[in-house]
C-alpha positions in Angstrom: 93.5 127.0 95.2 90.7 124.1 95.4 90.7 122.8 99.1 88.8 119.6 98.9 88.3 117.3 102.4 90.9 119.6 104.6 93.5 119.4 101.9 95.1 122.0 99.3 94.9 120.4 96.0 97.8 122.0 93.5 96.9 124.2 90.8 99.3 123.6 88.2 99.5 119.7 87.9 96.8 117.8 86.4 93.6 117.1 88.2 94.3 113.3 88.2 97.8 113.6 90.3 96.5 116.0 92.0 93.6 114.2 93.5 96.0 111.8 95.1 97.2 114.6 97.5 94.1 113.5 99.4 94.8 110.2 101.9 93.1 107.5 100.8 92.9 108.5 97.0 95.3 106.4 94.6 95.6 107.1 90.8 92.4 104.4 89.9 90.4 105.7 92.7 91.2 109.3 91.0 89.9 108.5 87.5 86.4 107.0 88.4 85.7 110.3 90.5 86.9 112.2 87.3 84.7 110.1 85.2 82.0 110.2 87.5 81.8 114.0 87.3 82.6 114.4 83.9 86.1 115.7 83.7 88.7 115.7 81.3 92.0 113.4 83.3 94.4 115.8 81.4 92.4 119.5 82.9 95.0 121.3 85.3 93.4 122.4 88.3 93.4 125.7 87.9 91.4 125.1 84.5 88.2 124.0 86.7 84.9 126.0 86.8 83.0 126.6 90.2 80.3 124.1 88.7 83.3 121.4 88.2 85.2 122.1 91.5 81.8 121.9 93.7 81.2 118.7 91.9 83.7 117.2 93.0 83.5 118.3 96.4 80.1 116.8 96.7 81.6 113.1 95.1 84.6 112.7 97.2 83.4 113.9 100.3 79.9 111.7 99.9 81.3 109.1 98.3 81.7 105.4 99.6 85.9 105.3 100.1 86.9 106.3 103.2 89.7 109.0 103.0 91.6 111.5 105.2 90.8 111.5 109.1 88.3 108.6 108.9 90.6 106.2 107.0 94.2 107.4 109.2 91.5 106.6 112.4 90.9 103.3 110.9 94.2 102.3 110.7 95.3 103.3 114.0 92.1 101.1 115.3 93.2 98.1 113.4 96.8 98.5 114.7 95.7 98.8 118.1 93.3 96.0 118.2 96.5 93.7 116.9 98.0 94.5 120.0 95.9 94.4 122.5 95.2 90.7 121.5 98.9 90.1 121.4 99.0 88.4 117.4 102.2 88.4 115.9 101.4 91.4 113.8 100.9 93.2 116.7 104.0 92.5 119.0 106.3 94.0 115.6 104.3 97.2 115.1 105.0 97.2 119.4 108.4 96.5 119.2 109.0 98.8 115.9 110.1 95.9 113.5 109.0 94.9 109.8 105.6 93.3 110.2 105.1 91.8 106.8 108.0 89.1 107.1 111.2 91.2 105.6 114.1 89.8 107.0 115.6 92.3 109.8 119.5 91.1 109.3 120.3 93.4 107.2 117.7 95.3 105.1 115.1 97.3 108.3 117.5 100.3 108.3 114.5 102.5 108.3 111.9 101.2 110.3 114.7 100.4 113.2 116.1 103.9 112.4 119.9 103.3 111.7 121.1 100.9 114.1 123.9 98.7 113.5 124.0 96.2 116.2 126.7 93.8 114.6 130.6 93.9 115.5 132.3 95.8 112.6 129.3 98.1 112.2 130.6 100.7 114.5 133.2 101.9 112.6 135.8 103.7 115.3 138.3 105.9 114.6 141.4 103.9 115.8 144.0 106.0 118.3 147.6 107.4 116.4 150.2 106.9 118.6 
């Protein structure tokens, strides 16, 4: 099994999809590092030589995109920063609401977790007498 920045790639889907096990790597990103080290976008993982799988070691780890640890780190620094100077932005991820201006009304099920604040929402058993 090809372990590549801390992560287990799959052996028996193709290199592309499988490169985008790794955080930070999306489909595009994938094919330039293929290209980059000369691989076919169709080889399955478990197809790879030593000389293929070390090559692309050496081109995603050294590369210029920040992925894995570095990038989730990032994020959480960017988050917090939007906080602690109180923007908009940073009061919703606080308070656990949509950031990028979905409406909450109805549709924020699961970022709010399920729930239902509204009157006939509750949905109680009524007593048989």
């Amino acid at each position: 099994m090809l372990r590549i920045a801390g992560i287990n790639i799959p052996d028996k889907k193709r290199i592309e999809i499988a490169l985008t096990y790794i955080y930070g790597i999306g489909r595009s990103l994938s094919k330039e590092i293929l290209k980059q080290a000369n691989i076919d976008i169709d080889t399955k993982t478990e197809k790879l030589t030593e000389e293929q799988k070390n090559k692309l070691r050496e081109i995603i780890e050294t590369g210029k995109n920040q992925i894995e640890g570095d990038l989730r780190r990032q994020k959480m620094v960017n988050i917090k920063r939007l906080k602690e100077i109180g923007t908009y932005k940073g009061i919703r991820h606080s308070k656990g609401l949509p950031v990028r201006g979905q409406q909450t009304k109805t549709n924020s099920r699961t970022i709010r977790g399920n729930v239902r604040k509204t009157m006939g929402s509750g949905k109680r058993k009524l007593e048989k007498t």
